[in-house]
N, C-alpha and C positions, 0 to 999 in steps of 0.2 A: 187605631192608627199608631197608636203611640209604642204598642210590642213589635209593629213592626219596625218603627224607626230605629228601636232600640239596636235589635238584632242588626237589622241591617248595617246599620253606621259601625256597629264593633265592629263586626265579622269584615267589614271592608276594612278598617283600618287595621285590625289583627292581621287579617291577610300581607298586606305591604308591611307591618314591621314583622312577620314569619321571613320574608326574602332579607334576611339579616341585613348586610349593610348596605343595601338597597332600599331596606324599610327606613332605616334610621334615617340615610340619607333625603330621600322624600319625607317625610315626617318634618325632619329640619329644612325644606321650602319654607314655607308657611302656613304649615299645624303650627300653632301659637302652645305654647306650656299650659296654659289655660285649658288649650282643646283636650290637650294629652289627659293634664289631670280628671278631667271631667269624664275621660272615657277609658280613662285605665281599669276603673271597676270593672268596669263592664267587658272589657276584652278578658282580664282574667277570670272572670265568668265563662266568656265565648269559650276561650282553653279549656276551664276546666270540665266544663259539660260536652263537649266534641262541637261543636256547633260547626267548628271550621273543617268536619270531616263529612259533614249531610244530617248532622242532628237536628231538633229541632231546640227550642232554649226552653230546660222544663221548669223554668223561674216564670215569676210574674213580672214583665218586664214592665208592666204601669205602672208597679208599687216601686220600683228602680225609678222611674221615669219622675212618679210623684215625690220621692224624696230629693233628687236633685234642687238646685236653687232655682228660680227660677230662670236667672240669667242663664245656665248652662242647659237646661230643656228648649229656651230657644234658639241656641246654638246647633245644639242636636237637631230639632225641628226644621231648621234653615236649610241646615246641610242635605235632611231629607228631600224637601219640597223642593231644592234643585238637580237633585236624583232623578225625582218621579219628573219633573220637566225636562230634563234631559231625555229618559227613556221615550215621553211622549212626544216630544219634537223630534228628535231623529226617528221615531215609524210614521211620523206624519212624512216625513222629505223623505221617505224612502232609501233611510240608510239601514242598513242589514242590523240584526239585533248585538254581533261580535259587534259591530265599532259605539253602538249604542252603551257595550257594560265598558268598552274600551276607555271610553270618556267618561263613565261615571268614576272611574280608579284614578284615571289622569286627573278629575277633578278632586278627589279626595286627597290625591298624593302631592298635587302641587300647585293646586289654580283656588283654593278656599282663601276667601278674602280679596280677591279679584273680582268679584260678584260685580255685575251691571244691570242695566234695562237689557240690555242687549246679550248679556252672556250666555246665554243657551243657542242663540241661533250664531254669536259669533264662532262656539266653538263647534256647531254642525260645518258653518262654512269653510272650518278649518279640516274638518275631512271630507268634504265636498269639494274641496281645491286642492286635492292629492293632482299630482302630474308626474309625468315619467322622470322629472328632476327634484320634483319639490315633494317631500314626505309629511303627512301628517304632522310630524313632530318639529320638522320646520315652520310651518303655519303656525303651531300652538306658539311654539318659541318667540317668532317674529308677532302672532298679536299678544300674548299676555307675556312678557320678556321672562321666561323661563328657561329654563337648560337642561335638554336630556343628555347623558352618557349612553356611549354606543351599547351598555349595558341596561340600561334604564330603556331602550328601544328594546334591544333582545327578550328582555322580562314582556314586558307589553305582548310585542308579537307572537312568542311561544304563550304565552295566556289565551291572547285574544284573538289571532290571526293579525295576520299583516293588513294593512287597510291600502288599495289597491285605486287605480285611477278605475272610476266606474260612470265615463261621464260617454254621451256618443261622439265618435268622434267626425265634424264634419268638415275638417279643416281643407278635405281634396272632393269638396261639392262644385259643381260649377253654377249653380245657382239655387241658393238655398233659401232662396223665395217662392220657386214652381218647383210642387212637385213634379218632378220630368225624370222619365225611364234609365236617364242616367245616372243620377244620384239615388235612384233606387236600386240599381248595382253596386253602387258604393256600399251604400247601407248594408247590403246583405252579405256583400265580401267582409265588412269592418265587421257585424254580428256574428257570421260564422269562426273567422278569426279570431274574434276576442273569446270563441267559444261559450255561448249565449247557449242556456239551458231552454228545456222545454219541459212550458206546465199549461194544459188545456186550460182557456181563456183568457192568457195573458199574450199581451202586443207588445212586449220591448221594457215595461217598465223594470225597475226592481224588484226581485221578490224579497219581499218582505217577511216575517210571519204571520203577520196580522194580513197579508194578502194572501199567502199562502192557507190560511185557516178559511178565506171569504170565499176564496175557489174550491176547496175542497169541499165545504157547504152546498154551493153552486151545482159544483160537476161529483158528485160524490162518488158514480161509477170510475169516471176517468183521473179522478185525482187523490181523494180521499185512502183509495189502498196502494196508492205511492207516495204517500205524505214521510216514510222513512228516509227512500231513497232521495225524493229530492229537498229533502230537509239536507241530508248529507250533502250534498253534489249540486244542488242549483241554487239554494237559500244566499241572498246577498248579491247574486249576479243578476242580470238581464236575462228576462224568458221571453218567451213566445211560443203560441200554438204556429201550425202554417200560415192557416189567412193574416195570423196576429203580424207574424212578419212584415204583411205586405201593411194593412193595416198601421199600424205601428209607426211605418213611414212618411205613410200619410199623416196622421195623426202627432208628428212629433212635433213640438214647439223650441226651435234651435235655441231661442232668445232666453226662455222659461227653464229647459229641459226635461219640460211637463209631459205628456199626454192627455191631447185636450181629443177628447172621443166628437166624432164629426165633425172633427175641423176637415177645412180641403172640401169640404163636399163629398168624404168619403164616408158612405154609409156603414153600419155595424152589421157586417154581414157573415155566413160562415164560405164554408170552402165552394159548395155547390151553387151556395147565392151570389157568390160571386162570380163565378162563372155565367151564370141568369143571367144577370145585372150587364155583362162584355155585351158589347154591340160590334167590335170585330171578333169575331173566334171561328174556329174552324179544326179541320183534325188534325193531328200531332203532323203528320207525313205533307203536310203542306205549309208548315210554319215557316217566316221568313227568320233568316238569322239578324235579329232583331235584339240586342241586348235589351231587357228590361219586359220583355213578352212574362206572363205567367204562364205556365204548365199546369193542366190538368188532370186527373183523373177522378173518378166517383171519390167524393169526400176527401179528399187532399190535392194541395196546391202549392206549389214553386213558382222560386224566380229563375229565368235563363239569363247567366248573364255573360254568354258569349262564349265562343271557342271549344262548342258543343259542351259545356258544363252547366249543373244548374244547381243552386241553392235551395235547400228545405229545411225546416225545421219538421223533422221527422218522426221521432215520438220520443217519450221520457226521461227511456234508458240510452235514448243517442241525444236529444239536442239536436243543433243545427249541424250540417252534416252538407260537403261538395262532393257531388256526383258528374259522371257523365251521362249526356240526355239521353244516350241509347240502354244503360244500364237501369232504366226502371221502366215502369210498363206506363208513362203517361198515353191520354189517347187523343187530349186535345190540347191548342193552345189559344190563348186571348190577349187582346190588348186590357189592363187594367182601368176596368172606369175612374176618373178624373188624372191619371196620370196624363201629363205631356210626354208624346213621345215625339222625335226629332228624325 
């Protein structure tokens, strides 16, 4: 553990004093002289072996590790162990892995020595409470009183990506206690909108890597030989298969912003069992215009949500996708078992 702490910790703090006075500038937050000294070695180690270019460190970083004092291997160690807790609390809460190394840099550059009971999950909630006004970098600021420069944001995001509001939005539900066929239009208007990816077995959550690796295991046909593409293109947004959509809905915990699988009374079912499972359904050509109806056809399912259009999450390389109902060859339609319809 201890060659990796090594590495790791230089080549982070290398990196930030590389962005010249940007380095220096975060360094001088609160990297203490102390820190610097203690890991000046070892960064100009980092330098001179490429490390900071994809090498590996072809020193023994235990015998570096074991000559330290030991006051400065706990320092090193500290800063580790709140790395790796960092990494593993943001994939537990389903933040994408960019805002997961986002915060370990932000931690190294300017929050060391702010350390709490609470700091790992304070600072998920600080990217968890992104909104269309308030930026990550407001949160961090307002909980541990720090200060980014419009450039110290720029750096960040050209690194790591931008960290985006990624929460559902149900602020235009009309009753977000029943699930009812109208706020299941909403949903899938707000999903399509926000451009919600598609990965076979997923309902709405975020993908993750670590969920992206469990499904690809899962579904190895349908997912595993597009683990590039939607690594690319869907990694860190909200996905869904078709039924996952409708699913999804039912299954979402507005209070939590969890997915709690069989909540609602809504079974785990796929595209065909769900259609079984409808106690109103009938053929496409007799459908009432009925916003929140599902569409059918063998092995795929939509939502209609009105004004002859309909929502799906349609496959890989589209995501969720609005159509009109005459433009696809559905052949039946149903009422959604446990939806309230009005």
């Amino acid at each position: 553990m201890a060659a990796v702490t090594v590495a790791t910790v230089a080549k982070k703090v290398a990196e930030i004093l590389a962005s010249s006075k940007k380095g220096r500038k975060f360094i001088g937050y609160v990297v203490g002289i102390t820190l610097i000294l203690v890991l000046l070695p070892l960064i100009a180690l980092v330098g001179l072996f490429g490390i900071m270019s994809g090498g590996e460190l072809p020193i023994d970083s235990e015998q570096i590790m074991a000559a330290l004092p030991a006051e400065d291997r706990a320092i090193i160690e500290s800063i580790n162990t709140v790395e790796n807790n960092i990494a593993a609390t943001f994939s537990q809460r389903g933040l994408p892995d960019s805002d997961g190394k986002k915060a370990q840099t932000i931690y190294i550059a300017c929050l060391i020595g702010k350390e709490s009971d609470s700091f790992v999950t304070d600072l998920a909630v600080c990217f968890e409470s992104v909104s269309d006004t308030v930026s990550v970098y407001d949160n961090i600021a307002d909980k541990f009183s720090v200060t980014f420069s419009e450039k110290d944001e720029k750096y960040f995001d050209e690194k790591y990506g931008v960290t985006c509001k990624n929460t559902v939005d149900t602020s235009g539900y009309v009753d977000i206690k029943t699930k009812n066929s109208r706020d299941l239009v909403t949903w899938a208007i707000n999903a399509c909108d926000a451009k919600w990816g598609y990965v076979y077995g997923t309902c709405g959550s975020v993908l993750t890597e670590s969920l992206l690796t469990s499904k690809a295991s899962q579904y190895p046909d349908e997912v595993e030989g597009n683990k590039d593409f939607i690594r690319e293109n869907w990694l860190g947004g909200r996905t869904a298969d078709c039924v996952g959509l409708i699913k999804g809905y039912s299954w979402y915990n507005a209070k939590t912003g969890e997915m709690d699988i069989g909540a609602n009374s809504m079974p785990d079912l796929g595209a065909n069992g769900m259609y079984d499972a409808a106690i109103e359904k009938s053929m496409i050509d007799t459908m009432p215009q009925t916003p929140g109806l599902a569409v059918w056809m063998d092995g795929h399912i939509g939502i209609y949500i009105g004004g002859g259009e309909v929502i799906d999450a349609y496959n890989t390389k589209t995501g969720l996708r609005r159509t009109k109902l005459a433009d696809t060859p559905w052949t039946h339609w149903l009422k959604i078992p446990n939806i309230k319809y009005s």
